[in-house]
C-alpha positions, 0 to 999 in steps of 0.5 A: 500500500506504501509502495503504491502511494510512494508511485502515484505520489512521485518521489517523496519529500526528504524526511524532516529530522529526527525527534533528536536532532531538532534543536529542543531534542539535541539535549544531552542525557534525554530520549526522543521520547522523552523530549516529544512529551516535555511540555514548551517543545515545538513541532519541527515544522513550526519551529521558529527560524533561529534566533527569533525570540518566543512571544512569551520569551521576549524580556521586558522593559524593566532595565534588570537585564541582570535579573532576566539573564539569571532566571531558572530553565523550565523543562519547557525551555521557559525562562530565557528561552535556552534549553540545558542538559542533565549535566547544566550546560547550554546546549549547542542550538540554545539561544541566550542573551547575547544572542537576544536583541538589545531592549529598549532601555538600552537604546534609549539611554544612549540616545539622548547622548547623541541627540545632545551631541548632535544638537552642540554640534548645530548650535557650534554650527549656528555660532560659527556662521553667525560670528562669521556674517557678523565680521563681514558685514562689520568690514563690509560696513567699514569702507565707504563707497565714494559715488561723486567720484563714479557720477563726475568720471562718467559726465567726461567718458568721451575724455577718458582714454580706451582700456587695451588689455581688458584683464589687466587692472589699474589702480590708483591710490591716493594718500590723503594729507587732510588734517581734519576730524582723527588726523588733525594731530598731524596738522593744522585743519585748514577748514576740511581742504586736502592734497594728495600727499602720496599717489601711487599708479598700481598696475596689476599685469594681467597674468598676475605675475607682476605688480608695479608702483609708480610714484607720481611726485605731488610737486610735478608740472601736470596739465589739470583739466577743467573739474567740478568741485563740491559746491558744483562749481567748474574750475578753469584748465591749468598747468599747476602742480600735480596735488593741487588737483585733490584739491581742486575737485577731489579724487574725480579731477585727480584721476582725470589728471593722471589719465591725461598725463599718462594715457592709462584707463584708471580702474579703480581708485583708493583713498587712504588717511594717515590713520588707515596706513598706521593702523595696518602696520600695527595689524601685522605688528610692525614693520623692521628697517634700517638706519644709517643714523639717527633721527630726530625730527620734530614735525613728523614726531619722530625720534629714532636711533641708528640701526635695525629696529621695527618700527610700529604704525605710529613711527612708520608714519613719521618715517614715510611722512619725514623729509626736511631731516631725512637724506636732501630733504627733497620729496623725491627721495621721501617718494624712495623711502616711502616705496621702500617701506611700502615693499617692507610692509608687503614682504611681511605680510606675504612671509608671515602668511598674513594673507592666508591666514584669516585669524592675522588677515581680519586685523589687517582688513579691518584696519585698511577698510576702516579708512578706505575711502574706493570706488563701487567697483571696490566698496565690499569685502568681497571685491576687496578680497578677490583684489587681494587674492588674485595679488597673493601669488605674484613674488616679492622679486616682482613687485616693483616700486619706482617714481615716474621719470622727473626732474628739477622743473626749468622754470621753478626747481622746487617743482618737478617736470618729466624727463622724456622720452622715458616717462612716455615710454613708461607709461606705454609698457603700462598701458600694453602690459609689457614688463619694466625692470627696476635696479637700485639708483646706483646700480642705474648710474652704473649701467648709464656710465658703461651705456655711454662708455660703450657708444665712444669705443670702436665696436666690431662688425659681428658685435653690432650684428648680434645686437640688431638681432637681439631682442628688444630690451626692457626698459629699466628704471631706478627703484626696489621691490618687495624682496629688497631688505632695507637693511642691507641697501 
Protein backbone atom coordinates (compact mmCIF):
# COMPACT_ATOMS: atom_id res chain seq x y z
CA UNK A 1 0.00 0.00 0.00
CA UNK A 2 3.04 2.14 0.90
CA UNK A 3 4.52 1.16 -2.27
CA UNK A 4 1.70 2.26 -4.26
CA UNK A 5 1.27 5.95 -2.54
CA UNK A 6 5.07 6.35 -2.87
CA UNK A 7 4.33 5.57 -7.09
CA UNK A 8 1.37 7.87 -7.55
CA UNK A 9 2.66 10.15 -5.38
CA UNK A 10 6.32 10.89 -7.34
CA UNK A 11 9.22 10.83 -5.03
CA UNK A 12 8.53 11.70 -1.68
CA UNK A 13 9.68 14.90 0.24
CA UNK A 14 13.00 14.12 2.39
CA UNK A 15 12.01 13.39 5.68
CA UNK A 16 12.16 16.07 8.43
CA UNK A 17 14.55 15.28 11.01
CA UNK A 18 14.83 13.10 13.79
CA UNK A 19 12.83 13.81 17.02
CA UNK A 20 16.68 14.03 18.49
CA UNK A 21 18.31 16.38 16.09
CA UNK A 22 15.54 19.13 16.43
CA UNK A 23 17.36 21.83 18.49
CA UNK A 24 14.98 21.41 21.58
CA UNK A 25 15.89 17.12 21.23
CA UNK A 26 19.59 17.54 20.92
CA UNK A 27 19.69 17.93 24.76
CA UNK A 28 22.27 15.96 26.09
CA UNK A 29 21.09 12.56 28.64
CA UNK A 30 17.14 12.53 27.09
CA UNK A 31 15.45 10.27 24.98
CA UNK A 32 13.48 11.25 21.69
CA UNK A 33 10.58 10.28 23.71
CA UNK A 34 11.24 11.99 26.45
CA UNK A 35 11.66 15.38 24.57
CA UNK A 36 8.20 14.99 22.40
CA UNK A 37 6.29 14.71 25.91
CA UNK A 38 8.24 17.73 27.72
CA UNK A 39 5.83 20.34 27.61
CA UNK A 40 7.15 24.21 25.64
CA UNK A 41 8.71 21.72 22.89
CA UNK A 42 7.56 22.97 19.49
CA UNK A 43 6.76 20.65 16.32
CA UNK A 44 9.92 20.82 13.99
CA UNK A 45 7.66 22.12 11.33
CA UNK A 46 6.51 25.39 13.25
CA UNK A 47 9.75 25.88 14.56
CA UNK A 48 10.58 29.26 14.51
CA UNK A 49 13.73 30.24 12.47
CA UNK A 50 16.75 30.78 14.54
CA UNK A 51 17.46 33.44 16.52
CA UNK A 52 13.83 34.62 16.68
CA UNK A 53 12.96 35.17 20.19
CA UNK A 54 9.49 33.24 21.50
CA UNK A 55 6.48 35.58 22.21
CA UNK A 56 6.39 34.56 25.81
CA UNK A 57 10.33 34.61 25.95
CA UNK A 58 10.56 38.01 24.81
CA UNK A 59 12.16 40.29 28.02
CA UNK A 60 10.51 43.08 29.35
CA UNK A 61 11.42 46.56 29.62
CA UNK A 62 12.46 47.00 33.14
CA UNK A 63 16.19 47.64 32.53
CA UNK A 64 17.07 44.44 35.02
CA UNK A 65 18.79 42.60 32.22
CA UNK A 66 20.82 41.06 35.44
CA UNK A 67 17.53 39.68 36.52
CA UNK A 68 16.20 38.12 33.26
CA UNK A 69 19.51 36.51 32.38
CA UNK A 70 19.58 34.58 35.89
CA UNK A 71 16.21 33.27 35.56
CA UNK A 72 15.62 29.43 36.29
CA UNK A 73 15.16 26.88 32.77
CA UNK A 74 11.91 25.21 32.84
CA UNK A 75 11.68 21.82 31.10
CA UNK A 76 9.99 23.55 28.63
CA UNK A 77 12.53 25.83 27.64
CA UNK A 78 10.58 28.54 29.58
CA UNK A 79 12.55 31.21 31.40
CA UNK A 80 15.19 32.89 28.85
CA UNK A 81 14.18 30.60 26.01
CA UNK A 82 17.56 28.26 26.07
CA UNK A 83 17.31 24.76 26.95
CA UNK A 84 20.05 22.99 29.10
CA UNK A 85 21.22 19.17 29.63
CA UNK A 86 21.14 16.94 32.69
CA UNK A 87 24.84 18.00 33.29
CA UNK A 88 23.86 22.01 33.00
CA UNK A 89 25.38 23.20 30.11
CA UNK A 90 23.66 25.30 27.26
CA UNK A 91 23.03 23.06 24.56
CA UNK A 92 24.74 23.76 21.02
CA UNK A 93 21.47 25.38 19.38
CA UNK A 94 20.18 27.16 22.70
CA UNK A 95 19.80 30.92 22.41
CA UNK A 96 20.80 33.25 25.40
CA UNK A 97 21.31 36.86 25.71
CA UNK A 98 23.73 37.86 23.98
CA UNK A 99 22.03 36.34 21.26
CA UNK A 100 18.52 38.39 22.17
CA UNK A 101 18.07 41.77 20.81
CA UNK A 102 19.18 44.89 22.63
CA UNK A 103 15.97 46.09 24.74
CA UNK A 104 14.57 49.44 24.53
CA UNK A 105 16.01 50.86 27.55
CA UNK A 106 19.19 50.20 26.26
CA UNK A 107 18.91 52.11 23.35
CA UNK A 108 17.16 54.82 24.58
CA UNK A 109 19.62 55.79 27.38
CA UNK A 110 22.46 56.08 24.74
CA UNK A 111 20.40 58.30 22.82
CA UNK A 112 19.70 61.19 24.41
CA UNK A 113 23.69 61.37 24.43
CA UNK A 114 23.71 61.56 20.75
CA UNK A 115 20.72 63.77 20.32
CA UNK A 116 22.81 66.45 22.64
CA UNK A 117 25.88 65.93 20.93
CA UNK A 118 24.01 66.44 17.71
CA UNK A 119 22.29 69.48 18.97
CA UNK A 120 26.03 71.08 20.44
CA UNK A 121 27.21 70.31 17.05
CA UNK A 122 24.39 72.67 15.50
CA UNK A 123 24.43 75.12 17.97
CA UNK A 124 28.70 75.46 17.15
CA UNK A 125 27.42 75.14 13.59
CA UNK A 126 24.89 78.20 14.19
CA UNK A 127 27.62 80.45 16.37
CA UNK A 128 30.13 79.82 13.66
CA UNK A 129 28.07 81.43 10.94
CA UNK A 130 26.84 83.92 12.54
CA UNK A 131 30.39 85.40 14.12
CA UNK A 132 31.32 84.77 10.70
CA UNK A 133 28.38 87.14 8.98
CA UNK A 134 28.87 89.44 11.67
CA UNK A 135 32.68 90.17 10.96
CA UNK A 136 31.80 90.55 7.15
CA UNK A 137 29.20 92.74 7.48
CA UNK A 138 31.02 94.97 10.24
CA UNK A 139 34.32 95.12 7.27
CA UNK A 140 31.74 95.42 4.62
CA UNK A 141 30.37 98.21 6.50
CA UNK A 142 33.61 99.85 7.43
CA UNK A 143 34.57 101.04 3.52
CA UNK A 144 32.97 103.99 2.29
CA UNK A 145 31.90 103.92 -1.25
CA UNK A 146 32.83 107.24 -2.99
CA UNK A 147 29.81 107.60 -5.88
CA UNK A 148 30.70 111.65 -6.50
CA UNK A 149 33.89 110.47 -7.94
CA UNK A 150 31.87 107.45 -10.22
CA UNK A 151 28.65 110.29 -11.01
CA UNK A 152 31.53 113.03 -12.22
CA UNK A 153 34.21 110.30 -14.47
CA UNK A 154 31.08 109.11 -16.01
CA UNK A 155 29.92 113.00 -17.15
CA UNK A 156 33.75 113.10 -19.15
CA UNK A 157 33.99 109.49 -20.61
CA UNK A 158 34.34 110.73 -24.14
CA UNK A 159 37.54 112.21 -22.40
CA UNK A 160 38.69 109.39 -20.85
CA UNK A 161 41.46 107.09 -22.66
CA UNK A 162 40.35 103.34 -24.07
CA UNK A 163 41.18 100.32 -21.87
CA UNK A 164 43.97 97.93 -24.38
CA UNK A 165 44.12 94.98 -22.03
CA UNK A 166 40.96 94.01 -20.69
CA UNK A 167 42.44 91.61 -17.72
CA UNK A 168 44.90 93.81 -16.56
CA UNK A 169 43.94 96.36 -13.62
CA UNK A 170 45.00 99.82 -12.66
CA UNK A 171 44.86 101.07 -9.94
CA UNK A 172 45.38 104.48 -8.16
CA UNK A 173 45.79 105.13 -4.74
CA UNK A 174 45.82 108.40 -3.01
CA UNK A 175 47.36 109.23 0.23
CA UNK A 176 45.10 111.87 1.60
CA UNK A 177 47.08 114.67 3.90
CA UNK A 178 43.66 116.15 5.28
CA UNK A 179 44.16 117.04 8.84
CA UNK A 180 40.78 117.30 9.80
CA UNK A 181 38.44 115.03 12.45
CA UNK A 182 41.23 111.83 13.81
CA UNK A 183 44.39 113.45 11.66
CA UNK A 184 44.21 116.98 12.86
CA UNK A 185 47.17 115.98 15.25
CA UNK A 186 49.33 115.85 12.45
CA UNK A 187 48.46 119.46 11.30
CA UNK A 188 46.68 122.42 11.26
CA UNK A 189 42.72 121.94 9.97
CA UNK A 190 42.82 124.12 7.12
CA UNK A 191 38.64 124.01 7.08
CA UNK A 192 38.37 120.28 5.53
CA UNK A 193 40.93 121.32 2.31
CA UNK A 194 43.21 118.43 1.34
CA UNK A 195 46.14 117.41 -1.18
CA UNK A 196 47.25 114.40 -2.47
CA UNK A 197 50.10 113.90 -0.24
CA UNK A 198 51.15 110.50 -1.84
CA UNK A 199 49.59 108.96 -5.34
CA UNK A 200 50.85 105.97 -6.44
CA UNK A 201 49.71 104.48 -10.12
CA UNK A 202 49.35 100.42 -9.22
CA UNK A 203 49.16 98.43 -12.44
CA UNK A 204 48.42 94.58 -11.92
CA UNK A 205 49.53 92.60 -15.24
CA UNK A 206 47.03 90.73 -16.49
CA UNK A 207 48.55 87.47 -15.76
CA UNK A 208 49.07 88.46 -12.31
CA UNK A 209 52.72 87.71 -12.36
CA UNK A 210 53.89 91.10 -11.67
CA UNK A 211 52.93 94.23 -9.88
CA UNK A 212 54.11 97.62 -10.32
CA UNK A 213 54.02 101.17 -8.44
CA UNK A 214 54.67 104.12 -9.69
CA UNK A 215 55.12 107.03 -7.89
CA UNK A 216 53.97 110.17 -9.02
CA UNK A 217 55.59 113.50 -7.45
CA UNK A 218 52.87 115.87 -5.91
CA UNK A 219 55.21 118.72 -6.96
CA UNK A 220 55.29 117.65 -10.84
CA UNK A 221 54.15 120.15 -13.56
CA UNK A 222 51.00 118.43 -14.80
CA UNK A 223 48.00 119.84 -17.21
CA UNK A 224 44.81 119.79 -14.89
CA UNK A 225 41.79 119.98 -16.98
CA UNK A 226 38.64 121.64 -16.08
CA UNK A 227 36.83 119.79 -12.51
CA UNK A 228 33.64 120.34 -11.00
CA UNK A 229 34.31 120.93 -7.08
CA UNK A 230 31.78 120.32 -4.30
CA UNK A 231 29.84 123.21 -4.42
CA UNK A 232 29.02 122.11 -8.25
CA UNK A 233 31.32 124.67 -9.37
CA UNK A 234 33.84 124.16 -12.62
CA UNK A 235 37.43 125.21 -12.26
CA UNK A 236 39.16 126.61 -15.41
CA UNK A 237 42.02 124.15 -17.10
CA UNK A 238 45.64 124.90 -15.92
CA UNK A 239 49.23 123.68 -15.54
CA UNK A 240 49.97 123.63 -11.84
CA UNK A 241 51.50 121.35 -9.62
CA UNK A 242 50.11 117.90 -9.55
CA UNK A 243 48.32 117.57 -5.82
CA UNK A 244 46.92 120.55 -6.36
CA UNK A 245 44.27 118.60 -8.25
CA UNK A 246 42.96 116.81 -4.98
CA UNK A 247 42.40 119.98 -4.19
CA UNK A 248 40.58 121.43 -6.63
CA UNK A 249 37.87 118.67 -7.40
CA UNK A 250 38.84 115.85 -5.45
CA UNK A 251 39.56 112.06 -6.45
CA UNK A 252 37.45 112.52 -9.96
CA UNK A 253 39.72 115.58 -11.02
CA UNK A 254 42.61 113.73 -9.53
CA UNK A 255 42.23 110.76 -11.65
CA UNK A 256 41.09 112.69 -14.71
CA UNK A 257 44.50 114.25 -14.31
CA UNK A 258 46.67 111.40 -14.28
CA UNK A 259 44.72 109.61 -17.25
CA UNK A 260 45.92 112.87 -19.35
CA UNK A 261 49.44 112.77 -18.31
CA UNK A 262 49.77 109.05 -18.89
CA UNK A 263 47.06 107.96 -21.19
CA UNK A 264 46.35 104.69 -18.72
CA UNK A 265 42.32 103.89 -18.09
CA UNK A 266 42.28 104.22 -14.36
CA UNK A 267 40.27 101.12 -12.99
CA UNK A 268 39.88 101.55 -9.76
CA UNK A 269 40.93 104.10 -7.21
CA UNK A 270 41.60 104.18 -3.30
CA UNK A 271 41.58 106.83 -0.63
CA UNK A 272 43.62 106.08 2.36
CA UNK A 273 44.23 108.67 5.71
CA UNK A 274 47.17 108.86 7.88
CA UNK A 275 45.38 106.64 10.47
CA UNK A 276 44.49 103.67 7.99
CA UNK A 277 48.39 103.06 6.94
CA UNK A 278 49.39 103.12 10.93
CA UNK A 279 46.62 101.04 11.84
CA UNK A 280 47.87 98.48 9.13
CA UNK A 281 51.25 98.27 10.47
CA UNK A 282 50.18 97.57 13.93
CA UNK A 283 47.96 94.65 12.44
CA UNK A 284 50.77 92.88 11.03
CA UNK A 285 53.00 94.19 14.45
CA UNK A 286 55.20 96.26 12.93
CA UNK A 287 57.44 96.67 10.22
CA UNK A 288 62.00 96.44 10.71
CA UNK A 289 64.15 98.78 8.73
CA UNK A 290 67.49 100.13 8.90
CA UNK A 291 69.06 103.35 9.66
CA UNK A 292 72.43 104.67 8.68
CA UNK A 293 71.97 107.25 11.52
CA UNK A 294 69.65 108.96 13.82
CA UNK A 295 66.74 110.69 13.65
CA UNK A 296 65.26 113.16 15.35
CA UNK A 297 62.55 115.32 13.56
CA UNK A 298 60.08 117.11 15.47
CA UNK A 299 57.43 117.94 12.68
CA UNK A 300 56.82 114.35 11.75
CA UNK A 301 57.09 113.39 15.51
CA UNK A 302 59.75 111.22 15.26
CA UNK A 303 62.87 110.32 17.48
CA UNK A 304 64.83 107.10 16.41
CA UNK A 305 68.47 105.58 16.98
CA UNK A 306 70.77 104.32 14.05
CA UNK A 307 70.06 100.66 13.22
CA UNK A 308 67.84 97.67 12.52
CA UNK A 309 64.76 98.44 14.71
CA UNK A 310 60.71 97.63 13.82
CA UNK A 311 59.15 100.43 13.87
CA UNK A 312 55.12 100.33 14.88
CA UNK A 313 52.47 102.41 12.83
CA UNK A 314 52.83 105.47 14.75
CA UNK A 315 56.76 105.76 13.83
CA UNK A 316 56.03 104.34 10.33
CA UNK A 317 54.49 107.09 9.57
CA UNK A 318 56.87 109.59 10.69
CA UNK A 319 59.31 107.79 8.59
CA UNK A 320 57.48 107.80 5.38
CA UNK A 321 56.00 111.49 6.15
CA UNK A 322 59.76 112.71 7.35
CA UNK A 323 61.58 114.79 4.68
CA UNK A 324 63.48 118.12 5.72
CA UNK A 325 65.74 115.86 8.33
CA UNK A 326 65.94 112.73 6.24
CA UNK A 327 68.87 112.50 3.01
CA UNK A 328 68.34 116.26 0.95
CA UNK A 329 65.03 116.98 2.43
CA UNK A 330 63.73 116.74 -1.45
CA UNK A 331 60.35 114.92 -1.94
CA UNK A 332 61.51 112.60 -4.47
CA UNK A 333 63.98 110.93 -2.05
CA UNK A 334 60.82 110.79 0.57
CA UNK A 335 58.97 109.14 -2.53
CA UNK A 336 62.03 106.49 -2.44
CA UNK A 337 61.63 105.99 1.24
CA UNK A 338 58.07 105.60 1.24
CA UNK A 339 58.14 102.83 -1.55
CA UNK A 340 60.87 101.00 0.46
CA UNK A 341 58.82 100.88 3.46
CA UNK A 342 55.65 100.04 1.41
CA UNK A 343 57.79 96.85 -0.15
CA UNK A 344 58.96 96.15 3.55
CA UNK A 345 55.47 96.08 4.85
CA UNK A 346 54.01 93.55 1.59
CA UNK A 347 57.22 91.34 2.41
CA UNK A 348 55.63 90.86 5.68
CA UNK A 349 52.61 90.14 5.22
CA UNK A 350 53.28 87.81 2.28
CA UNK A 351 56.17 85.83 4.73
CA UNK A 352 54.43 85.91 7.57
CA UNK A 353 51.31 84.14 5.98
CA UNK A 354 49.14 87.10 6.73
CA UNK A 355 47.15 86.71 3.54
CA UNK A 356 46.36 83.15 4.05
CA UNK A 357 45.74 83.36 7.45
CA UNK A 358 42.16 84.61 8.39
CA UNK A 359 42.89 84.95 12.04
CA UNK A 360 46.04 87.54 11.06
CA UNK A 361 44.16 88.76 7.98
CA UNK A 362 40.90 90.07 9.55
CA UNK A 363 43.24 92.70 11.67
CA UNK A 364 44.77 93.73 8.58
CA UNK A 365 41.14 94.27 6.81
CA UNK A 366 39.87 95.70 9.47
CA UNK A 367 42.27 98.34 9.54
CA UNK A 368 42.51 99.31 5.91
CA UNK A 369 38.94 99.35 5.45
CA UNK A 370 38.36 101.48 8.41
CA UNK A 371 39.98 104.04 6.35
CA UNK A 372 39.45 103.28 3.00
CA UNK A 373 37.57 105.72 1.01
CA UNK A 374 37.07 103.42 -3.24
CA UNK A 375 35.04 103.25 -5.96
CA UNK A 376 31.67 100.87 -6.07
CA UNK A 377 33.75 98.51 -8.15
CA UNK A 378 35.57 98.01 -4.59
CA UNK A 379 33.31 99.01 -1.98
CA UNK A 380 32.71 95.42 -0.50
CA UNK A 381 34.75 92.85 1.23
CA UNK A 382 34.33 90.62 -1.47
CA UNK A 383 35.69 92.80 -4.04
CA UNK A 384 38.23 93.76 -1.93
CA UNK A 385 39.01 90.21 -1.19
CA UNK A 386 39.12 88.97 -4.97
CA UNK A 387 41.76 92.08 -5.40
CA UNK A 388 43.88 90.59 -2.51
CA UNK A 389 43.66 87.05 -3.54
CA UNK A 390 44.47 87.30 -7.08
CA UNK A 391 47.64 89.54 -5.59
CA UNK A 392 48.94 86.87 -3.07
CA UNK A 393 50.75 84.91 -5.53
CA UNK A 394 52.72 87.48 -7.50
CA UNK A 395 56.78 87.24 -5.69
CA UNK A 396 58.18 89.52 -3.71
CA UNK A 397 61.07 89.91 -6.63
CA UNK A 398 58.39 91.16 -8.79
CA UNK A 399 56.54 93.52 -7.01
CA UNK A 400 58.25 96.52 -8.01
CA UNK A 401 58.25 100.37 -6.94
CA UNK A 402 59.86 103.16 -8.89
CA UNK A 403 58.90 107.05 -9.35
CA UNK A 404 58.00 108.04 -12.80
CA UNK A 405 60.96 109.88 -14.58
CA UNK A 406 61.37 113.52 -13.50
CA UNK A 407 63.42 116.49 -12.88
CA UNK A 408 64.05 119.66 -11.35
CA UNK A 409 61.24 121.79 -13.19
CA UNK A 410 63.39 124.55 -15.59
CA UNK A 411 61.19 127.16 -14.56
CA UNK A 412 60.86 126.68 -10.75
CA UNK A 413 63.43 123.68 -9.04
CA UNK A 414 61.39 123.48 -6.37
CA UNK A 415 58.71 121.71 -8.55
CA UNK A 416 59.49 118.77 -10.55
CA UNK A 417 58.72 118.08 -14.96
CA UNK A 418 59.12 114.55 -16.79
CA UNK A 419 62.00 113.56 -18.27
CA UNK A 420 61.18 112.32 -21.77
CA UNK A 421 61.06 110.41 -23.67
CA UNK A 422 61.49 107.90 -20.89
CA UNK A 423 58.34 108.63 -18.86
CA UNK A 424 56.45 108.41 -22.31
CA UNK A 425 57.73 105.00 -22.96
CA UNK A 426 56.95 104.13 -19.05
CA UNK A 427 53.59 104.69 -19.50
CA UNK A 428 53.43 102.52 -22.96
CA UNK A 429 54.60 99.45 -21.42
CA UNK A 430 51.97 100.11 -18.58
CA UNK A 431 49.49 100.88 -20.69
CA UNK A 432 50.08 97.39 -23.16
CA UNK A 433 51.12 95.45 -20.39
CA UNK A 434 54.70 94.66 -21.10
CA UNK A 435 57.23 94.16 -18.20
CA UNK A 436 59.79 97.11 -16.93
CA UNK A 437 62.98 96.31 -14.84
CA UNK A 438 63.50 98.49 -11.78
CA UNK A 439 67.57 98.20 -10.06
CA UNK A 440 68.80 100.47 -7.28
CA UNK A 441 69.74 104.22 -8.02
CA UNK A 442 73.14 103.45 -8.05
CA UNK A 443 73.28 100.40 -9.86
CA UNK A 444 71.27 102.52 -12.90
CA UNK A 445 74.01 105.05 -12.79
CA UNK A 446 76.42 102.39 -13.45
CA UNK A 447 74.84 100.78 -16.13
CA UNK A 448 74.14 104.54 -17.87
CA UNK A 449 78.31 105.22 -17.41
CA UNK A 450 79.02 101.76 -19.07
CA UNK A 451 75.99 102.53 -21.97
CA UNK A 452 77.58 105.65 -22.98
CA UNK A 453 81.14 104.44 -22.23
CA UNK A 454 80.31 101.82 -24.71
CA UNK A 455 78.95 104.49 -27.60
CA UNK A 456 82.84 106.17 -27.78
CA UNK A 457 84.62 102.80 -28.24
CA UNK A 458 85.02 101.11 -31.59
CA UNK A 459 82.68 98.26 -31.96
CA UNK A 460 83.38 95.18 -34.10
CA UNK A 461 81.04 94.14 -37.13
CA UNK A 462 79.77 90.85 -35.98
CA UNK A 463 79.10 92.57 -32.50
CA UNK A 464 77.00 95.38 -33.65
CA UNK A 465 75.11 92.48 -35.86
CA UNK A 466 74.28 90.28 -32.81
CA UNK A 467 72.80 93.04 -31.09
CA UNK A 468 70.47 94.21 -34.16
CA UNK A 469 69.02 90.55 -33.96
CA UNK A 470 68.52 90.73 -30.00
CA UNK A 471 65.56 91.07 -28.76
CA UNK A 472 64.33 94.48 -27.77
CA UNK A 473 65.18 95.06 -24.12
CA UNK A 474 63.30 96.01 -21.06
CA UNK A 475 63.11 99.35 -20.40
CA UNK A 476 64.94 99.66 -16.82
CA UNK A 477 64.18 102.07 -14.12
CA UNK A 478 65.64 103.39 -10.69
CA UNK A 479 63.59 101.75 -7.75
CA UNK A 480 63.25 98.47 -5.41
CA UNK A 481 60.82 95.71 -4.95
CA UNK A 482 59.33 93.92 -2.42
CA UNK A 483 62.22 91.50 -1.64
CA UNK A 484 64.63 94.30 -1.05
CA UNK A 485 65.69 94.03 2.81
CA UNK A 486 66.18 97.83 3.73
CA UNK A 487 68.85 96.90 5.63
CA UNK A 488 71.35 95.64 3.54
CA UNK A 489 70.63 98.66 0.99
Amino acid sequence: MDADVTDSAGTPADPGPPAGDTPQGRSQGRSPGKAQEEPGVTDPKEEPEPGAVPENDAPQDSGDEGEAGAGEDSEGGGGDGSQHGSDGKSTAGAQTWADHPKDGSASRRKRPWLRWAALGASFLVMISAGAGWWLYKKLDGNITTDTSAAAELKVYEKERPTPVVMDAQNILLIGSDSRSGDNREYGRDDGGSQRSDTTILLHLAADRKSATAVSLPRDLMVEVPKCRTGDDKETREQFTQFNSAFELGGTACTIRTVERLTGIRIDHHMVVDFNGFKDMVDAVDGVEICLKEPIDDKDARLELPAGRQTLNGEEALGYVRARKTLGDGSDTERMERQQKFLGALVNKMQSNGVLLNPTRLYPVLDAATKSLTTDPGLDSLRDLYDLVRSMRDVPTDQVQFLTVPRQPYRQNPNRDELVEPDASELFKQLREDKPVAVVPADELKEKEEEKEKGKTQDEKPDDADSDSESPTPTPTYSGSSAADDLCEQ
